[in-house]
C-alpha positions as CSV (number, residue, x, y, z in Angstrom):
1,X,44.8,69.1,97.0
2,X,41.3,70.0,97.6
3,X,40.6,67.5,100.1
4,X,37.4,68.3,101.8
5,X,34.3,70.5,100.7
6,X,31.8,72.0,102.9
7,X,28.1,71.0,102.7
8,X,27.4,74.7,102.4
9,X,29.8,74.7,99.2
10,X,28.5,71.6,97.4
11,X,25.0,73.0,97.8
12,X,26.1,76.2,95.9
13,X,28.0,74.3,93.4
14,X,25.7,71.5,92.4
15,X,25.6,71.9,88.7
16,X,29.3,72.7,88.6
17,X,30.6,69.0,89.7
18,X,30.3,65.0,89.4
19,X,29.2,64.2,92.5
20,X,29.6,60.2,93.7
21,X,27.7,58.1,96.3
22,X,30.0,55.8,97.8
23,X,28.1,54.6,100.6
24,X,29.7,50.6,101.1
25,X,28.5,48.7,104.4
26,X,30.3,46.2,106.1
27,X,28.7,42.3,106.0
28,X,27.5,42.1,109.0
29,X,25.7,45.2,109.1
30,X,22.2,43.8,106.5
31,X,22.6,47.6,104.7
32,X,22.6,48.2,101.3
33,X,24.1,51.0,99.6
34,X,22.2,50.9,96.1
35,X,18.6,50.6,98.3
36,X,19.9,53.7,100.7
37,X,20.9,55.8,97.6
38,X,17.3,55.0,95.5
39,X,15.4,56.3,98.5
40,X,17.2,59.3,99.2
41,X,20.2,61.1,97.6
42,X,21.8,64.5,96.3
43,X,20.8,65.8,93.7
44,X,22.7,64.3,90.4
45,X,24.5,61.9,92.6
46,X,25.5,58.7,90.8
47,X,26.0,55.7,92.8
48,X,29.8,54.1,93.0
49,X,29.3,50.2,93.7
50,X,32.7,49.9,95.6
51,X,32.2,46.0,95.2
52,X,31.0,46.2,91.5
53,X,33.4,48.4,90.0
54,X,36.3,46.2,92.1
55,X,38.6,43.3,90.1
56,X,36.2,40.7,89.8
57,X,39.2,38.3,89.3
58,X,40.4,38.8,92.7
59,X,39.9,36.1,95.3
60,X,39.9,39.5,98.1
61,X,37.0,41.6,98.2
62,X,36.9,45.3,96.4
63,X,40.6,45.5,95.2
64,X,40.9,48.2,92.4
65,X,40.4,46.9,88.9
66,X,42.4,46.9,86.0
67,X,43.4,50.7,83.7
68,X,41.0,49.8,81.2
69,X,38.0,49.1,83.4
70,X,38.6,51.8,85.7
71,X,38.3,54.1,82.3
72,X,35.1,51.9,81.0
73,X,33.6,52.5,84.5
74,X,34.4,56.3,84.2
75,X,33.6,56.7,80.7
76,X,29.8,54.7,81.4
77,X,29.3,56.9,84.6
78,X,30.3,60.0,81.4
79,X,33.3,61.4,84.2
80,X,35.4,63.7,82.4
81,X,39.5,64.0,83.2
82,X,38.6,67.6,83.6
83,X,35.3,67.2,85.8
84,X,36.0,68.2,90.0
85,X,34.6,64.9,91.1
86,X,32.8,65.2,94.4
87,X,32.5,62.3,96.4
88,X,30.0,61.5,100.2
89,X,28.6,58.3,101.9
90,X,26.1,57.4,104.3
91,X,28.3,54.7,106.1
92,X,29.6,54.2,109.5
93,X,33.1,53.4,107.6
94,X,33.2,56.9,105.4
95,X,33.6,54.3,102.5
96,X,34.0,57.9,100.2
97,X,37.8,57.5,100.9
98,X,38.1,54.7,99.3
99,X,36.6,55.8,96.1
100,X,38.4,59.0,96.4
101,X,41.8,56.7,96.6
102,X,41.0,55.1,93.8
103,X,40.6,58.1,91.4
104,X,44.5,59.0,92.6
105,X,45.3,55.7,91.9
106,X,44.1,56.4,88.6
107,X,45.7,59.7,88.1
108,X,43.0,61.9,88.4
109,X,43.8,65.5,89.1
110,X,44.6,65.4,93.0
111,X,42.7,69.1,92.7
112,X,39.8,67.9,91.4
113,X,38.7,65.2,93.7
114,X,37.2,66.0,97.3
115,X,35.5,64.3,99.7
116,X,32.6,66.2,101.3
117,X,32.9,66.7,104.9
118,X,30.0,65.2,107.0
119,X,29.1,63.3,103.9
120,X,24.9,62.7,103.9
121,X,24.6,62.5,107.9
122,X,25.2,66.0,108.0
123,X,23.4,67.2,104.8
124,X,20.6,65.1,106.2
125,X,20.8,66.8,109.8
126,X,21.2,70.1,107.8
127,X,17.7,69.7,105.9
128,X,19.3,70.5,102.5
129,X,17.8,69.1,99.4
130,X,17.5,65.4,98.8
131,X,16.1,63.4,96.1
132,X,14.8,59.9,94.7
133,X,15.5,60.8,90.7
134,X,18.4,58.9,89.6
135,X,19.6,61.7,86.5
136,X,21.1,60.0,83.6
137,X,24.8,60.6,82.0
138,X,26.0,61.0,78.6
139,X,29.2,58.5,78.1
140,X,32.3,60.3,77.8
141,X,36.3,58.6,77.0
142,X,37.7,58.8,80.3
143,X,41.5,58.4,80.8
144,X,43.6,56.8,83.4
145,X,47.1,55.9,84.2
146,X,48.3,54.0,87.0
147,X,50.3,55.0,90.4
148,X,51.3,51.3,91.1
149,X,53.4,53.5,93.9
150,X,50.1,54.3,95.9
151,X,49.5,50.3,96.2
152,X,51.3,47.7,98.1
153,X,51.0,43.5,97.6
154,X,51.7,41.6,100.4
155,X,55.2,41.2,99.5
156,X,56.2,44.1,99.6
157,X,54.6,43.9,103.1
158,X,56.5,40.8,104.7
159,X,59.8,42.1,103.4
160,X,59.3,44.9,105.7
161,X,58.7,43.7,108.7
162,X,62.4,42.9,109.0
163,X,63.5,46.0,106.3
164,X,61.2,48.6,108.2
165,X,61.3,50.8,105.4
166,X,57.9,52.2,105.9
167,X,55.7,52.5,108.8
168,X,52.6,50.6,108.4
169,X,49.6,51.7,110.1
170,X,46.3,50.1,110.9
171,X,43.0,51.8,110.9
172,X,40.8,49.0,113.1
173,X,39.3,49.3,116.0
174,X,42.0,48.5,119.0
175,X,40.1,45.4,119.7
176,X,40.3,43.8,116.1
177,X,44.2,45.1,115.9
178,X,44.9,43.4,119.2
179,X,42.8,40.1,118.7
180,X,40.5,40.7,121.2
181,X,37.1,40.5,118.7
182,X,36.8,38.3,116.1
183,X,37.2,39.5,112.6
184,X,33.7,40.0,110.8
185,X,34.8,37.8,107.9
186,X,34.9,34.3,109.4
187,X,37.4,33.1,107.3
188,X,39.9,35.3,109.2
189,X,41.9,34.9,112.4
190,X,42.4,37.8,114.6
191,X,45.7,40.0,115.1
192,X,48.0,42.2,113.7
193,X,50.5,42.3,111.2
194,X,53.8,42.4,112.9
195,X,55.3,45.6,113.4
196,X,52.1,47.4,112.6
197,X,51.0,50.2,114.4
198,X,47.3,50.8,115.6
199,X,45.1,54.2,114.7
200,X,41.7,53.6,114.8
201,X,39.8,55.3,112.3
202,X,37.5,57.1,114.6
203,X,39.4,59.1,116.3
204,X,40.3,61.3,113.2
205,X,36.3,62.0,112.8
206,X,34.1,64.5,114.6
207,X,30.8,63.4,115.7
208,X,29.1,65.3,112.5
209,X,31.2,63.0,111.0
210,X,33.6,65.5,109.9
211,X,37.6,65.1,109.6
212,X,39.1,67.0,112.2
213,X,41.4,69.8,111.8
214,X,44.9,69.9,110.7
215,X,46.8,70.1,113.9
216,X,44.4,68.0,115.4
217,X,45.2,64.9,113.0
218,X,49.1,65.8,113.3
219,X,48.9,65.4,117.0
220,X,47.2,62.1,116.9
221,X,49.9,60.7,114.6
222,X,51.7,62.1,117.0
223,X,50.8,61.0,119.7
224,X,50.4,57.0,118.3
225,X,53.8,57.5,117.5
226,X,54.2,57.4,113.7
227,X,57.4,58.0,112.4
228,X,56.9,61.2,110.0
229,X,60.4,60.9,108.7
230,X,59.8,57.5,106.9
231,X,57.5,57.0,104.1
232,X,53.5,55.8,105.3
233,X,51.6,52.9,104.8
234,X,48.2,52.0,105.9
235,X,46.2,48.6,106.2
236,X,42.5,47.6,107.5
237,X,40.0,44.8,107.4
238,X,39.7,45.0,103.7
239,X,41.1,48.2,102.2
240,X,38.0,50.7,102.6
241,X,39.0,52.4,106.1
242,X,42.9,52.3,105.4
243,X,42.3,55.1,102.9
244,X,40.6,57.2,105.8
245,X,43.8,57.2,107.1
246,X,45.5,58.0,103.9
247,X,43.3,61.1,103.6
248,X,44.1,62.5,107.2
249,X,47.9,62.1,106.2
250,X,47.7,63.7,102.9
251,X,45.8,66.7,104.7
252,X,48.8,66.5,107.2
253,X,51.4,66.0,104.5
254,X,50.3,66.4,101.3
255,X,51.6,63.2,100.1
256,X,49.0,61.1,98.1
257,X,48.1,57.7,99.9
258,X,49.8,54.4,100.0
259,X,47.3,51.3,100.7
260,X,47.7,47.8,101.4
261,X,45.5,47.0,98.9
262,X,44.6,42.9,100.3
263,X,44.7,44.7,103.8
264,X,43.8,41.9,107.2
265,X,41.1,39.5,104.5
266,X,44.5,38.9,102.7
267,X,47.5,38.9,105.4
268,X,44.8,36.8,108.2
269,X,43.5,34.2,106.1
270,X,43.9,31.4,108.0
């Protein structure tokens, strides 16, 4: 899989792939993706709307939609099965794994999806090209399939607390994991699902905002004690910084992610 691509490399290969804006915010933070991308963005970029293109049936936010709208989305946005999809944000939360989850979900060649490393902090801070002209796309018939193997319900997760099948592994902060900051969705208590283990996000991440190397991500699994020998699950607040996670193992492992799809703003409603 062709996880990550430079900067450097996406600004040489511009015209050659789909690139994706994924930026997504968290409430609390008054930003706004769509705004963000309309004042400044790489060249071609289309914008994903991570809550838009989501199940809209679903009482949880952003949980991945249905075959046939996943290929209506894909087929608007004119994304070929053949294209190498590019995807960046501009979000504290790297929100780009998420959307790059989704298209394995979907069945998307694993070799033609990436994630660019830095995403639009380090373009920015690099001074390459930006602009404000959103391109338009010719519609193509885009075709999925699902991995319902990648997802988990919350089933699936309360049988194994006492089956611990898989290891399940939580990418908020230590305080949020531990109950020691409230959740930012009010309609949540705080905690942990039991038998959960904690890896914060962040420390897989550089300060460029880069993923770290692939010995450096091993050790930290490592060293937070997750079990390599059993199969990997990971949870968050609401799905989005679970699939960071998923991308650091599959650099580690090559194994595509699995998510807990309703993550905490399912398991901690009150």
């Amino acid at each position: 899989m062709n996880h990550l691509v430079t900067t450097d490399w996406l600004e040489k290969n511009l015209n050659k792939v789909k690139i994706f804006d994924a930026s997504w915010h968290l409430p609390n933070t008054n930003r706004n993706g769509l705004n963000e991308f309309k004042f400044a963005h790489i060249q071609n970029a289309i914008f994903f709307d991570i809550d838009k293109n989501s199940n809209q049936d679903s009482g949880f936010p952003h949980m991945l939609p249905g075959k046939n709208y996943w290929e209506k989305i894909m087929s608007d946005y004119g994304i070929k099965n053949s294209d190498h999809v590019i995807i960046y944000d501009n979000s504290d939360i790297i929100s780009s794994c998420r959307l790059w989850y989704s298209f394995l979900y979907f069945n998307h060649n694993p070799d033609l999806i990436s994630i660019l490393d830095g995403g639009l902090k380090k373009w920015l801070k690099e001074k390459k090209e930006i602009t404000t002209i959103v391109r338009k796309h010719e519609k193509s018939s885009y075709k999925a399939n699902e991995n319902s193997n990648l997802v988990l319900d919350k089933n699936q997760i309360i049988t194994n607390i006492k089956s611990k099948l898989f290891e399940l592994v939580d990418a908020r902060s230590k305080e949020r994991f531990l109950g020691l900051q409230a959740e930012p969705r009010k309609e949540l208590r705080s905690g942990n699902i039991d038998g959960s283990k904690n890896l914060p996000f962040t420390t897989l991440i550089n300060d460029d905002r880069t993923f770290k190397n692939k010995e450096e991500l091993s050790s930290i699994f490592k060293k937070n004690q997750i079990d390599f020998s059993k199969e990997i699950a990971f949870t968050c607040g609401s799905g989005v910084t679970a699939c960071i996670l998923g991308l650091a193992n599959s650099i580690i492992s090559g194994k595509k992610p699995i998510i807990y799809d309703g993550s905490w703003a399912e398991y901690g409603l009150k």
